[in-house]
C-alpha positions as CSV (number, residue, x, y, z in Angstrom):
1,X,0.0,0.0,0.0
2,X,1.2,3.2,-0.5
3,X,-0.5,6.8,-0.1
4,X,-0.1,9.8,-2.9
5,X,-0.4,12.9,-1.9
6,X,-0.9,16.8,-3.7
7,X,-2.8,19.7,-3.8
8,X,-5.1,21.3,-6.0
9,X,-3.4,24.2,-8.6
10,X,-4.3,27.0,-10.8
11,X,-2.7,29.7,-12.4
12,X,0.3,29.4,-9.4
13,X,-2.9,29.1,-6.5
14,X,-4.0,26.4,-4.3
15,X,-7.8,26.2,-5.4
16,X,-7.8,22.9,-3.6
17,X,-7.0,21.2,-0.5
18,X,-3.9,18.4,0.4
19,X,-5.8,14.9,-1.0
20,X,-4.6,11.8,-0.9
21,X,-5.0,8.3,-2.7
22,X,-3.8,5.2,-1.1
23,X,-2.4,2.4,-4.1
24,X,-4.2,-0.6,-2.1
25,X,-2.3,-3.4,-3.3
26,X,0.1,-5.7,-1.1
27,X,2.6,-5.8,-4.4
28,X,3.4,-2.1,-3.9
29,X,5.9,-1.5,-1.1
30,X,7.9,2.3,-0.1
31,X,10.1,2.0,-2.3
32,X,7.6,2.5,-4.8
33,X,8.9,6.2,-5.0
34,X,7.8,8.8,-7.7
35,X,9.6,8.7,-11.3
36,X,7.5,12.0,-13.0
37,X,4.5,13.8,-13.2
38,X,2.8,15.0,-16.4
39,X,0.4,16.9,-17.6
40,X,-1.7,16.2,-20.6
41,X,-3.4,19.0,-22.2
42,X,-5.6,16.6,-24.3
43,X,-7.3,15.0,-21.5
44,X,-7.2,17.7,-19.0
45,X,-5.6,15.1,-16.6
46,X,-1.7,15.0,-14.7
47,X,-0.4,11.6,-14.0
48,X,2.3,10.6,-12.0
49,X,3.8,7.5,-12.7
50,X,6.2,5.1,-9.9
51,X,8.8,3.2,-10.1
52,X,7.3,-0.2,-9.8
53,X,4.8,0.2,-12.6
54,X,2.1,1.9,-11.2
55,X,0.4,5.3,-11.7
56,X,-2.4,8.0,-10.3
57,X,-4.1,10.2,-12.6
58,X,-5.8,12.9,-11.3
59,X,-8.5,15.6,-13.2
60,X,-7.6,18.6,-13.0
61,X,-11.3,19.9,-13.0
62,X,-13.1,17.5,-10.4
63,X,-10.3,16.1,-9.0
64,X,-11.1,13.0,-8.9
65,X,-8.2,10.8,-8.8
66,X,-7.6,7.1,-9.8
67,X,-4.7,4.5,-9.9
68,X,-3.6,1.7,-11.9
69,X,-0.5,-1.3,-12.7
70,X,0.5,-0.5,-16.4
71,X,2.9,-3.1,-16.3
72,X,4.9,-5.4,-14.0
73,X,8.2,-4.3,-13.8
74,X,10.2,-1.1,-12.6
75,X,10.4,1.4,-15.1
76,X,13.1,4.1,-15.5
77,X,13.4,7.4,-17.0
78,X,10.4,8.6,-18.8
79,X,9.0,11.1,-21.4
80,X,5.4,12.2,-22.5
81,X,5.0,12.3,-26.4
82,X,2.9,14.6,-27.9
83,X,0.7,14.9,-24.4
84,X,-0.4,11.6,-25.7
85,X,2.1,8.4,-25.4
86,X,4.5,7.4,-22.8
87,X,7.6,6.2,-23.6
88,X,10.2,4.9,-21.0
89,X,13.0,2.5,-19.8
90,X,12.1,-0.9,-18.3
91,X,15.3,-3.1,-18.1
92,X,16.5,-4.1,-21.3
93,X,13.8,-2.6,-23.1
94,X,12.2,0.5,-24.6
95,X,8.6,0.7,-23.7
96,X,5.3,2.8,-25.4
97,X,2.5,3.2,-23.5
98,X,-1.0,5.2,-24.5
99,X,-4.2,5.5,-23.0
100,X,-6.6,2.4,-24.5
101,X,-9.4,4.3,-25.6
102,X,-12.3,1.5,-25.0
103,X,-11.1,0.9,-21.3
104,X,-9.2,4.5,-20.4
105,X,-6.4,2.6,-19.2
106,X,-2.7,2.7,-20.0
107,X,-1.4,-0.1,-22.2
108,X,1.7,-0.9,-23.5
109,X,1.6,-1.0,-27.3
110,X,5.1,-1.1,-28.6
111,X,8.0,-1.6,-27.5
112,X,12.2,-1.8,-28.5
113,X,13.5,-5.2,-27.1
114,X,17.0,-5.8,-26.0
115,X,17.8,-2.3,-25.8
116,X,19.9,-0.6,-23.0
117,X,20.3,2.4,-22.9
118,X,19.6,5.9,-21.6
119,X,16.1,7.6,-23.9
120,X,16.0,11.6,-24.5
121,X,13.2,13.9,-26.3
122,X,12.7,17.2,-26.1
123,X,8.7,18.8,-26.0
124,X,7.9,20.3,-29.8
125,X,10.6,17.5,-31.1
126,X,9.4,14.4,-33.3
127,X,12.4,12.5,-32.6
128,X,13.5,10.9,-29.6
129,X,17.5,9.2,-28.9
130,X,18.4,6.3,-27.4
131,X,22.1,6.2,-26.0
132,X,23.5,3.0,-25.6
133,X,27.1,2.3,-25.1
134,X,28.2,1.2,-28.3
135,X,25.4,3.3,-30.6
136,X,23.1,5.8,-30.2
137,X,19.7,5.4,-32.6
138,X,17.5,8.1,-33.5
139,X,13.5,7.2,-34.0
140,X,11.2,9.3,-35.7
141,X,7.4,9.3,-33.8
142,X,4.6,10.1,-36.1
143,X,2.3,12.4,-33.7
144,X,-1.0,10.6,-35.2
145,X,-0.2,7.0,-35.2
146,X,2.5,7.5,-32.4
147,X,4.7,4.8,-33.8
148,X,8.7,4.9,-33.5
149,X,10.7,4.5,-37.6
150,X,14.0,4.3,-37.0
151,X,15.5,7.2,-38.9
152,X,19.4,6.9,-38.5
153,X,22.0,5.2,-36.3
154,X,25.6,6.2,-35.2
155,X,28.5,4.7,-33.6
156,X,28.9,6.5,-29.7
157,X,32.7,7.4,-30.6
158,X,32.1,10.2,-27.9
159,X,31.2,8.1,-25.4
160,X,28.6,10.1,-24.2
161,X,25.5,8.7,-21.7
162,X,23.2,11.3,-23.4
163,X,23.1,12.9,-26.6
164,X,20.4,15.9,-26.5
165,X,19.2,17.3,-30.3
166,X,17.1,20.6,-30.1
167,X,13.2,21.2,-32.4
168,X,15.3,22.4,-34.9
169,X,18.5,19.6,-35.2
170,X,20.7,22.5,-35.3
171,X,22.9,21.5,-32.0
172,X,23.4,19.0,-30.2
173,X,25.1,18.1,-26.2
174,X,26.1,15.3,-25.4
175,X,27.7,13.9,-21.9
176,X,28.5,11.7,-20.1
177,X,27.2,10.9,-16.1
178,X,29.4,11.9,-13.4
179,X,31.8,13.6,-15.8
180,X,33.3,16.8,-14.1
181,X,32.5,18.9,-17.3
182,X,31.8,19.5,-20.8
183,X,33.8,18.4,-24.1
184,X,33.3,20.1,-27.2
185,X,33.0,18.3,-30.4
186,X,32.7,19.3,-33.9
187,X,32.6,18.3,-37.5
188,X,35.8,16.7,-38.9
189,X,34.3,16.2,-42.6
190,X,31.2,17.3,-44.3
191,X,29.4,15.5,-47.1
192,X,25.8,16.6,-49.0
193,X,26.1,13.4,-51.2
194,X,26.6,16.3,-54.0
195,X,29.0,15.7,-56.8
196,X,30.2,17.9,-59.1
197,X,29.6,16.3,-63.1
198,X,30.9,19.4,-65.1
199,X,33.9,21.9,-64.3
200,X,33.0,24.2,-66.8
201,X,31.9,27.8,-65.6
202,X,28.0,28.6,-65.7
203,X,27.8,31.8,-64.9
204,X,24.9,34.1,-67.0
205,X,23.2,30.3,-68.0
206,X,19.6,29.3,-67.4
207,X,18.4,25.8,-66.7
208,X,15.5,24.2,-66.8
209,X,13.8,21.0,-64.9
210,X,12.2,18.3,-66.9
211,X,10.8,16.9,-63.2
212,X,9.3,14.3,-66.1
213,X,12.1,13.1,-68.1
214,X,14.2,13.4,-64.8
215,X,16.7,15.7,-66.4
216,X,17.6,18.9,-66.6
217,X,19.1,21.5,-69.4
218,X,21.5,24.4,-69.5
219,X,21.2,27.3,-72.2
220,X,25.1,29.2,-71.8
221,X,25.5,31.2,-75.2
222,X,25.1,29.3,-78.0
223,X,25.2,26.1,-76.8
224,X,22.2,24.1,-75.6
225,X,23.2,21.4,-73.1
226,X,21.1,18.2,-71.6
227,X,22.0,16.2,-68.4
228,X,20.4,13.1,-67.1
């Protein structure tokens, strides 16, 4: 058993009183402690979710509160997708949860097997990192069907325990845990996969795009040229 405690907020006031809501089941001990709280603008609701797989949901307009087992086994570090999926660390394992919409529950509906490693994403991002000793893999989420693609993958020369990429994928930090401090890495070599097919000096020429013949054509001067 185990009793969660909070307070009713507003706009930075206490419109509520100190509530509580005991977790009655004999599987849950004190060291059941918080992991993270969120708040989901979709549903009006903030959950907070424990270390030993369980979680309390409270409204924030009636609040009412509830609690539930979305799984049976300690989970780790967490993040809140789109105000609508949960995605977090369970052992060896990356695990998606979302809110069943028959039942209202949490359920677990994907998940990245024999995985260890440490998970980052950043609110307004659609991309989330997972750090693991050897590589670091980067997932794109599609915000309707909230699945993970795996969008590229890189070896962790920098040793790094997180790797932190902004909305924009401009800049990125990475560090390592109990490090005293910072290093500062930067591009050796850069490659756009362009290559360059003619020497010869365009300047003055128009082109044209046949999007349709997949080629394209240069007018300089007199001469009419057609690459494919």
């Amino acid at each position: 058993m185990y009793q969660h405690k909070g307070k009713g907020v507003k706009e930075g006031k206490v419109i509520a009183g100190p509530m509580s809501r005991e977790i009655d089941d004999i599987r849950c001990t004190r060291l059941n402690f918080p992991i993270k709280s969120f708040y989901s603008e979709k549903t009006g609701k903030c959950t907070t979710f424990y270390r030993q797989g369980y979680c309390v949901t409270v409204d924030a307009k009636t609040m009412e509160s509830s609690w539930e087992r979305i799984i049976e086994a300690d989970l780790g570090a967490m993040y809140l997708l789109f105000d609508a999926a949960l995605v977090t660390r369970s052992s060896g394992s990356i695990l998606f949860f979302r809110i069943d919409e028959e039942t209202g529950l949490w359920k677990k509906y994907y998940s990245l097997d024999n995985m260890r490693g440490q998970i980052y994403f950043i609110r307004g991002n659609k991309r989330i990192q997972v750090v693991t000793d050897e590589l670091i893999y980067f997932y794109m989420v599609d915000n309707k069907t909230l699945l993970p693609d795996l969008e590229n993958v890189m070896n962790n020369d920098t040793q790094c325990s997180v790797m932190m990429f902004g909305r924009a994928v401009r800049f990125g930090v990475a560090y390592k845990t109990s490090e005293p401090g910072f290093k500062v890495w930067s591009r050796k070599y850069y490659h756009n996969f362009k290559v360059a097919i003619d020497a010869e000096n365009y300047e003055g020429s128009q082109g044209v795009n046949l999007g349709s013949m997949e080629r394209y054509c240069i007018a300089r001067k007199v001469d009419f040229t057609i690459f494919d």
